[in-house]
C-alpha positions in Angstrom: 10.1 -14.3 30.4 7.0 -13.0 31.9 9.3 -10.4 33.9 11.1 -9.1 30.9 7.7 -8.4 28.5 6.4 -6.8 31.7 9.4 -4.4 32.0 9.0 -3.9 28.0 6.4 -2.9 27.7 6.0 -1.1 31.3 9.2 1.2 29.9 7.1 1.3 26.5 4.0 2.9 27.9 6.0 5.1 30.6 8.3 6.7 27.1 5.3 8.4 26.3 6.3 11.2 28.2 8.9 12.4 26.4 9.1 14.2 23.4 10.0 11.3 20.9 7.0 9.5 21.2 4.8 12.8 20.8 7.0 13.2 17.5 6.3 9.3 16.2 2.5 9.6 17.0 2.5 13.3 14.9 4.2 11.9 12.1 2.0 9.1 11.7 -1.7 10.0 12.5 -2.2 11.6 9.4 -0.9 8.5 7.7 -3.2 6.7 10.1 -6.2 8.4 9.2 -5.2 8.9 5.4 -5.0 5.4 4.9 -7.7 3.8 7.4 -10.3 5.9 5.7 -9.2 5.9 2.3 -9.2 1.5 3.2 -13.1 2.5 4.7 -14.0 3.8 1.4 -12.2 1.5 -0.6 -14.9 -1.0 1.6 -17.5 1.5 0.8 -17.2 1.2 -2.8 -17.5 -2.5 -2.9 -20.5 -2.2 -0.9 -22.3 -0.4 -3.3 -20.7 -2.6 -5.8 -22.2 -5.7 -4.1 -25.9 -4.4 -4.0 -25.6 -5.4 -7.8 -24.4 -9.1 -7.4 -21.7 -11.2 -6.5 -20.6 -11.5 -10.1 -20.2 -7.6 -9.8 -17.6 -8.3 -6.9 -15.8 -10.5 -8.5 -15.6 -8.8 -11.6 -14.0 -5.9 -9.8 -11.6 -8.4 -7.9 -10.3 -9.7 -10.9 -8.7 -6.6 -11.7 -7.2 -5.7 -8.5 -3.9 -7.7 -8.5 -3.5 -7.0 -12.2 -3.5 -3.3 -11.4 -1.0 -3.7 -8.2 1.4 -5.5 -10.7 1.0 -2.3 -13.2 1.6 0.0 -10.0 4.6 -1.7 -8.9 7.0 -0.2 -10.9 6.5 2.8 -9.3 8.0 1.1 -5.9 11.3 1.9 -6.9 10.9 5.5 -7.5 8.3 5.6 -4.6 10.7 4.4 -1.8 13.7 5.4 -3.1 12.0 8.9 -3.2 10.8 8.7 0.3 14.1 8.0 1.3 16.3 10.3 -0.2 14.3 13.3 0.6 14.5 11.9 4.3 18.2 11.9 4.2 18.6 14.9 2.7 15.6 16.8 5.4 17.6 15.4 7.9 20.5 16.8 6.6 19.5 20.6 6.7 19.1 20.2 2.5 15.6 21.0 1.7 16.0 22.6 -1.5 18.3 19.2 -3.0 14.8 17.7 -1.6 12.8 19.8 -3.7 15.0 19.0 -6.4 14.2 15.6 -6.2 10.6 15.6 -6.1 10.6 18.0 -9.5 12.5 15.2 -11.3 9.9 12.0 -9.9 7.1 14.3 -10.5 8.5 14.3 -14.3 9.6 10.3 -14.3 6.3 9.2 -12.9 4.3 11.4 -15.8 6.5 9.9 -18.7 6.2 6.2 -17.3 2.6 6.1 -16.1 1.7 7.5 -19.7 3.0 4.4 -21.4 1.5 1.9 -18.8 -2.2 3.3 -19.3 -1.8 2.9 -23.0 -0.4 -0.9 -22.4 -3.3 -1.5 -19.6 -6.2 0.4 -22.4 -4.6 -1.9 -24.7 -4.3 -5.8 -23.4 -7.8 -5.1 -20.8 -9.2 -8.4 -22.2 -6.5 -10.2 -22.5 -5.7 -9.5 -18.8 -9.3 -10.5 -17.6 -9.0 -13.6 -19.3 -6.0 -14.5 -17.8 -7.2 -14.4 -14.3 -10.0 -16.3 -15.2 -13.1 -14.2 -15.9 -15.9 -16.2 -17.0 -18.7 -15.6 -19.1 -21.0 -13.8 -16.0 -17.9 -11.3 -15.4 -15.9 -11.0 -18.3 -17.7 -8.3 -20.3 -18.0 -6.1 -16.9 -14.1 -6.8 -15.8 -12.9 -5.6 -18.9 -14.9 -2.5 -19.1 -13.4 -2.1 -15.2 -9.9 -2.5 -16.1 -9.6 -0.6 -19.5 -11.4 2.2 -18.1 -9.3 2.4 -14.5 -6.3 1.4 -16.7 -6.7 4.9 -18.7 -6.3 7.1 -15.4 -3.5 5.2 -14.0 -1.3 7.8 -14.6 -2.7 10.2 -12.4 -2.3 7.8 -9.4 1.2 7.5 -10.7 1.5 11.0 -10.3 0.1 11.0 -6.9 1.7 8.5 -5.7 5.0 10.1 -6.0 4.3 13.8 -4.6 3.1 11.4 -1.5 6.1 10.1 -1.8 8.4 13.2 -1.3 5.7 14.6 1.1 6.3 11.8 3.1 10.0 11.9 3.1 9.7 15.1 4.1 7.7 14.8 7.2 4.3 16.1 6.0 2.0 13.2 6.1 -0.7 16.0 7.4 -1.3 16.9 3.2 -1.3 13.6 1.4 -3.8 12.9 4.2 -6.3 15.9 2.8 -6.3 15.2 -0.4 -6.6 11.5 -0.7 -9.4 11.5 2.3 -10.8 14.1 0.0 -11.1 12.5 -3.1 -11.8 9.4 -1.7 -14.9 11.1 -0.6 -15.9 12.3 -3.9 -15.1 8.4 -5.2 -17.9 7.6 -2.9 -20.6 10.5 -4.1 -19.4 9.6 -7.7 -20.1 5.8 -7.4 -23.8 6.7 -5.8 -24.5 8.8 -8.6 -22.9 6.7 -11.4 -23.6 3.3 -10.1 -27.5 3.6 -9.5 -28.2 6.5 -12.1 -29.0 9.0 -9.3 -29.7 13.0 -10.2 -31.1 12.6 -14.1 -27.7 10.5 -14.6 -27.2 6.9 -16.3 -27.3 3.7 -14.6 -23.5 2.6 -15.3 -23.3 -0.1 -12.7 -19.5 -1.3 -13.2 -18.8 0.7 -15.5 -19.6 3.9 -13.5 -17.5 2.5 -10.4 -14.4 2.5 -12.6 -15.1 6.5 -14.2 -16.1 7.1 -10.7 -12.5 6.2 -9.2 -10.5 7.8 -12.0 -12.3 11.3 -11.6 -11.0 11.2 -7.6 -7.7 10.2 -9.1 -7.8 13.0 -11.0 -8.3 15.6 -8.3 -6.0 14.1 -6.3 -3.6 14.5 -8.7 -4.1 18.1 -9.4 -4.6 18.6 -5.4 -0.9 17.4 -5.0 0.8 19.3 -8.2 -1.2 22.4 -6.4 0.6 22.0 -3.3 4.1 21.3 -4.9 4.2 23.9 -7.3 3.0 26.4 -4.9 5.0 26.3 -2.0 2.6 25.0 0.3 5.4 22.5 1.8 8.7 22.0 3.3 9.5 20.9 -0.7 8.6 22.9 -3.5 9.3 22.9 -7.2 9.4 26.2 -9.2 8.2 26.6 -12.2 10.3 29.5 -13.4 13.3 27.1 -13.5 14.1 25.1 -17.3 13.7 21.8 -16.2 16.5 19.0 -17.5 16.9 15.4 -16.4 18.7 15.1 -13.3 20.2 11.4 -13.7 22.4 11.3 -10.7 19.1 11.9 -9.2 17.5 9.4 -10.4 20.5 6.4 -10.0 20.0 7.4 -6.9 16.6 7.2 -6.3 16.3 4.5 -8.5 19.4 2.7 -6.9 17.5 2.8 -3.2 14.1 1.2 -4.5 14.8 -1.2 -6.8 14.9 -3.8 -4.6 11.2 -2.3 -3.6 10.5 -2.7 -7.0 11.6 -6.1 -7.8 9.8 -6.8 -4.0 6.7 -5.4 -5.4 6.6 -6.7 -8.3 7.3 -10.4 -6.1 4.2 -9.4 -4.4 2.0 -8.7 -6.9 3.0 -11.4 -9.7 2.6 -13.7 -6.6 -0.8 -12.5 -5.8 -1.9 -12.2 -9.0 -1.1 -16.0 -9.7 -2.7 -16.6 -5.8 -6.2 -14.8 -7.0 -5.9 -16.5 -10.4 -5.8 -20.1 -8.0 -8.8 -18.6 -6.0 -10.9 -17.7 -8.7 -11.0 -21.2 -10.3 -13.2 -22.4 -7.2 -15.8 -20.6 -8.7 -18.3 -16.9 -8.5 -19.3 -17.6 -5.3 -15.8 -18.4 -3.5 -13.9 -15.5 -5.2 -16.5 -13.1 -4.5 -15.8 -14.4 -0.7 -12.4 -14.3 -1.2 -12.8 -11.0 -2.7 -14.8 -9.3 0.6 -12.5 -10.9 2.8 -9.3 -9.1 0.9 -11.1 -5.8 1.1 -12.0 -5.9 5.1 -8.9 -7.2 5.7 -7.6 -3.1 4.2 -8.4 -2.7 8.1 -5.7 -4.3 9.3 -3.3 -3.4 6.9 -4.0 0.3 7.1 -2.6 1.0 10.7 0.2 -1.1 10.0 0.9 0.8 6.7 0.9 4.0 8.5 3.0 3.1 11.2 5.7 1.9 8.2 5.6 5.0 6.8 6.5 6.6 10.1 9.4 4.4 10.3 10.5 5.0 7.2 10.4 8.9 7.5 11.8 8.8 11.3 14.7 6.4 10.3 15.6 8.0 7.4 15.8 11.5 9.1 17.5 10.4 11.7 20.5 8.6 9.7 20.4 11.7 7.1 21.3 13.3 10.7 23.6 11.2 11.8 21.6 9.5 14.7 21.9 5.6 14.5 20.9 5.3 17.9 17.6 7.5 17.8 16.5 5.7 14.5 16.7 2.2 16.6 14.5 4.1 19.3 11.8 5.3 17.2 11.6 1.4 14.9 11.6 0.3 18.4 8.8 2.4 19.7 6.7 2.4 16.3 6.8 -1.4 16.6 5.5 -2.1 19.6 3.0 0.1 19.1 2.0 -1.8 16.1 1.3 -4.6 17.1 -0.6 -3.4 20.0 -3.1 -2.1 17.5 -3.2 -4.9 15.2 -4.1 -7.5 17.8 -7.2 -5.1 19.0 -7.9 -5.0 15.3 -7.5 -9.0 14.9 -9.8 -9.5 17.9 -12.0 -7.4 16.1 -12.9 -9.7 13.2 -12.9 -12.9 15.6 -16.3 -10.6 16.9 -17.2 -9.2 14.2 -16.6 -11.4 10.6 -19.6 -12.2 9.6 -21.6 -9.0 10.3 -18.6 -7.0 8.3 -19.1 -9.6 5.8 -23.0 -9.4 5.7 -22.7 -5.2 4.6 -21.3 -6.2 1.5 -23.8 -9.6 0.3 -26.5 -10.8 1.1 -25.8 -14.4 -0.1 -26.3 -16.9 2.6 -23.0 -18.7 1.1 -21.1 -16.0 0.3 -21.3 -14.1 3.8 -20.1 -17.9 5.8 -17.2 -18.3 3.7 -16.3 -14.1 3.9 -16.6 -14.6 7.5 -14.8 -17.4 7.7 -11.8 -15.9 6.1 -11.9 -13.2 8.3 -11.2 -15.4 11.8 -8.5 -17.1 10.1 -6.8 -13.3 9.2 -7.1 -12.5 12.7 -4.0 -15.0 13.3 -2.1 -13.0 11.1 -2.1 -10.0 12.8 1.3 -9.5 14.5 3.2 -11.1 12.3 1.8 -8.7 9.3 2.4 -6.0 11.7 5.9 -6.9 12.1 6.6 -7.2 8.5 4.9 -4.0 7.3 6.5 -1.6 10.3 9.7 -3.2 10.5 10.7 -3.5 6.6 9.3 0.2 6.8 12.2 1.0 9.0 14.7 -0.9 6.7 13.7 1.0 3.6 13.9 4.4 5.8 18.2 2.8 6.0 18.6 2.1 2.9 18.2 -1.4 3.4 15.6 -2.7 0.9 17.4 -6.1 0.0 15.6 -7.5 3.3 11.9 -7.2 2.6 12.7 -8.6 -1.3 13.9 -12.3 0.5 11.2 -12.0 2.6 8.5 -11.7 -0.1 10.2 -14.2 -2.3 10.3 -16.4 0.3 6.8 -15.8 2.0 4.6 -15.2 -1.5 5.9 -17.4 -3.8 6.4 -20.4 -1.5 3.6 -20.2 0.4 0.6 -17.7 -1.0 1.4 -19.3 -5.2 2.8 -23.3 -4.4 1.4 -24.0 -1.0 -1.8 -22.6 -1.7 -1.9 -24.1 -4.8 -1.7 -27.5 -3.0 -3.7 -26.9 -0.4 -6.5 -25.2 -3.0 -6.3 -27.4 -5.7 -4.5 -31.1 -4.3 -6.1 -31.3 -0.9 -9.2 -29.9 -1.9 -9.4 -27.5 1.5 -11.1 -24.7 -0.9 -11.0 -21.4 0.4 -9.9 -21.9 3.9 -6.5 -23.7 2.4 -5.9 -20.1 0.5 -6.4 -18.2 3.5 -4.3 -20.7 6.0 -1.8 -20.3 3.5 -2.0 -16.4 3.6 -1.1 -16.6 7.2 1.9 -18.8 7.1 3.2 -16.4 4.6 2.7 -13.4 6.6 4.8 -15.4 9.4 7.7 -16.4 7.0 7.9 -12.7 6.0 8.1 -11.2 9.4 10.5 -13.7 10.4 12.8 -12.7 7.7 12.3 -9.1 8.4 13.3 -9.1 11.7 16.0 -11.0 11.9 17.7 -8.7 9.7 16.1 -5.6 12.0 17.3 -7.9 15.4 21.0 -7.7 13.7 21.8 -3.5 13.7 23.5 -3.8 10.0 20.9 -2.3 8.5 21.9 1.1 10.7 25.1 1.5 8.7 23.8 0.7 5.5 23.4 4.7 4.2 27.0 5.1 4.9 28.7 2.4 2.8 25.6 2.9 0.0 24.1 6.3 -0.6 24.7 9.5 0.8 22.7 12.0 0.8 25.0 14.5 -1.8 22.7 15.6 -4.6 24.3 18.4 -6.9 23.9 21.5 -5.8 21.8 22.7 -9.3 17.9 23.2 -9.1 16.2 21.0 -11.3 
């Protein structure tokens, strides 16, 4: 056993040399760095948000899953866009690409626009439901109707990174989202704390804070769409008409994302919802340990979304065996980097934990948290790169079973039992986080460890748009 890891990963380092590693490490740095700094500010920002109080924590917390759940929809058209514009790059069909991210571009404005009016609308009603209490209730809802409003701009966003992605060029999403993420952070300093003649907004300001960077990320992305500043462009000379072949299609590949988000999200939501009942102090814990633990998902993230491009390329090319060398590759490289970032919170919980509270209680049960996510590591490392490789096939049926399997058994009934029967409090949530990261990956990579997710673009959908410019 020891002989064969040794040759493994001996052969692994030693593939460096040639060229297809150099093209998996430029494909994802940018998605690195995009989304490990855009998690750092994301920490940031609930810093600044914890020099308030730990009811300001957990007001913002009790919003987050709720707004995943709203953003889920957009899986479908996400991945499936992702993936059809890989096909078709690989394919030598860059304007049928184009064509595709001019009709998301379109879908994404018409549906985001109806769910800010719904999220504007029920705010209260969603609070309530995850349990705000009297200290956070007033605050959360403010949060959440106001974040609610913009939504559709992240919609927006969300799928021009999408086709960018497919496309190869991680490199721009990375600009513009580090870069509005920067001005989140100057916004929150100056509308938080009432700095430069401004009001003192607290909450309040956080949330018009994140939906102004929202907003120039959005316009930063239409910019570079509409303006030929990418492999895909859309013109604006050309009448625009629904494409709906397009959007079967698109719609056909990431539905199963969808319904695997939304799995996700309703689970989580129901998992925070058993979390918050243990009180202020425990969900604000809870909370800081879910925003730190951004770290470990981010380099994982990235490494998916290098799968996902890669694979899908590759296929839309022709080249089974070269997408199994570079989900191979990006793998292993994954979970070299997410056990250095799982021995960094065994080191380091409690003083990660102590930037965001100072509440004696608070920071012991954050840190606590955080040495029972370092468990998790490869096993969330193998979920998120290798159902990124999937989705890059086709293949999205895979990472559904796992989340229904790994969420709702473990993170919403086991949890629940653990939480609420045994009376193990917050460590029960988190050990139950774990053994659901596990299940996932196990179910992931058996179907990776089989090869039939190599063939499914040929008996699904190929990559034969019509030849009209939308």
């Amino acid at each position: 056993m020891f002989r064969f890891i040794k040759n493994k990963y001996i052969s692994f380092f030693e593939s460096f040399k040639c060229g297809i590693r150099r093209e998996i490490v430029h494909i994802t740095y940018p998605a690195f760095i995009e989304i490990v700094l855009s998690t750092l500010f994301g920490m940031i920002d609930m810093i600044m948000v914890g020099q308030l109080s730990s009811s300001a924590i957990s007001a913002i917390g009790l919003t987050n899953q709720p707004f995943m759940l709203m953003l889920a929809l957009f899986a479908a058209v996400n991945v499936g866009t992702t993936t059809l514009v890989a096909w078709n790059i690989g394919a030598g069909k860059p304007e049928k690409a184009s064509s595709i991210a001019r009709q998301i571009v379109v879908l994404n404005l018409i549906v985001g626009t109806i769910i800010s009016i719904i999220g504007v609308i029920f705010a209260e009603d969603v609070v309530i439901f995850m349990g705000a209490r009297e200290d956070t209730l007033k605050d959360a809802t403010a949060y959440f109707r106001i974040v609610a409003g913009g939504l559709v701009f992240a919609a927006l966003t969300m799928g021009i990174t999408a086709a960018l992605r497919g496309a190869g060029e991680t490199r721009i999403p990375m600009f513009y989202n580090i870069g509005s993420n920067l001005f989140n952070v100057l916004g929150n300093y100056l509308l938080i704390y009432g700095k430069l003649g401004l009001p003192k907004m607290g909450v309040t300001g956080a949330a018009l804070s994140t939906v102004i960077s929202r907003i120039l990320a959005c316009l930063f992305g239409l910019y570079v769409l509409y303006t030929n500043k990418s492999v895909i462009s859309v013109s604006r000379r050309t009448k625009f008409k629904f494409d709906f072949g397009i959007i079967r299609k698109v719609l056909s590949i990431g539905m199963p994302s969808a319904l695997e988000q939304f799995v996700i999200q309703g689970g989580l939501t129901l998992f925070a919802r058993t979390v918050s009942s243990l009180g202020t102090a425990d969900f604000a814990a809870h909370q800081i340990g879910i925003n730190i633990s951004g770290l470990s998902f981010a380099p994982s993230m990235a490494f998916g979304v290098a799968a996902t491009t890669l694979v899908g390329q590759s296929l839309g090319a022709g080249e089974k065996q070269k997408a199994k060398e570079y989900a191979d590759i990006i793998h292993h490289m994954a979970i070299i980097v997410a056990c250095a970032v799982g021995v960094l919170f065994l080191l380091f919980s409690h003083p990660l934990a102590r930037l965001y509270n100072k509440e004696t209680a608070v920071v012991a049960l954050a840190g606590l948290v955080l040495k029972i996510l370092a468990l998790a590591q490869p096993g969330q490392s193998t979920q998120l790169t290798l159902a990124g490789a999937l989705r890059g096939a086709g293949d999205t049926m895979y990472p559904l079973y796992a989340s229904i399997f790994g969420i709702w058994i473990f993170r919403v009934f086991v949890a629940y039992v653990f939480v609420s029967i045994f009376n193990w409090g917050l460590v029960g949530a988190w050990v139950a986080l774990v053994l659901d990261q596990y299940t996932r990956a196990g179910v992931v990579y058996l179907r990776y460890r089989s090869g039939k997710w190599m063939d499914r673009k040929v008996r699904s959908v190929k990559a034969e748009e019509p030849d009209a410019a939308n």
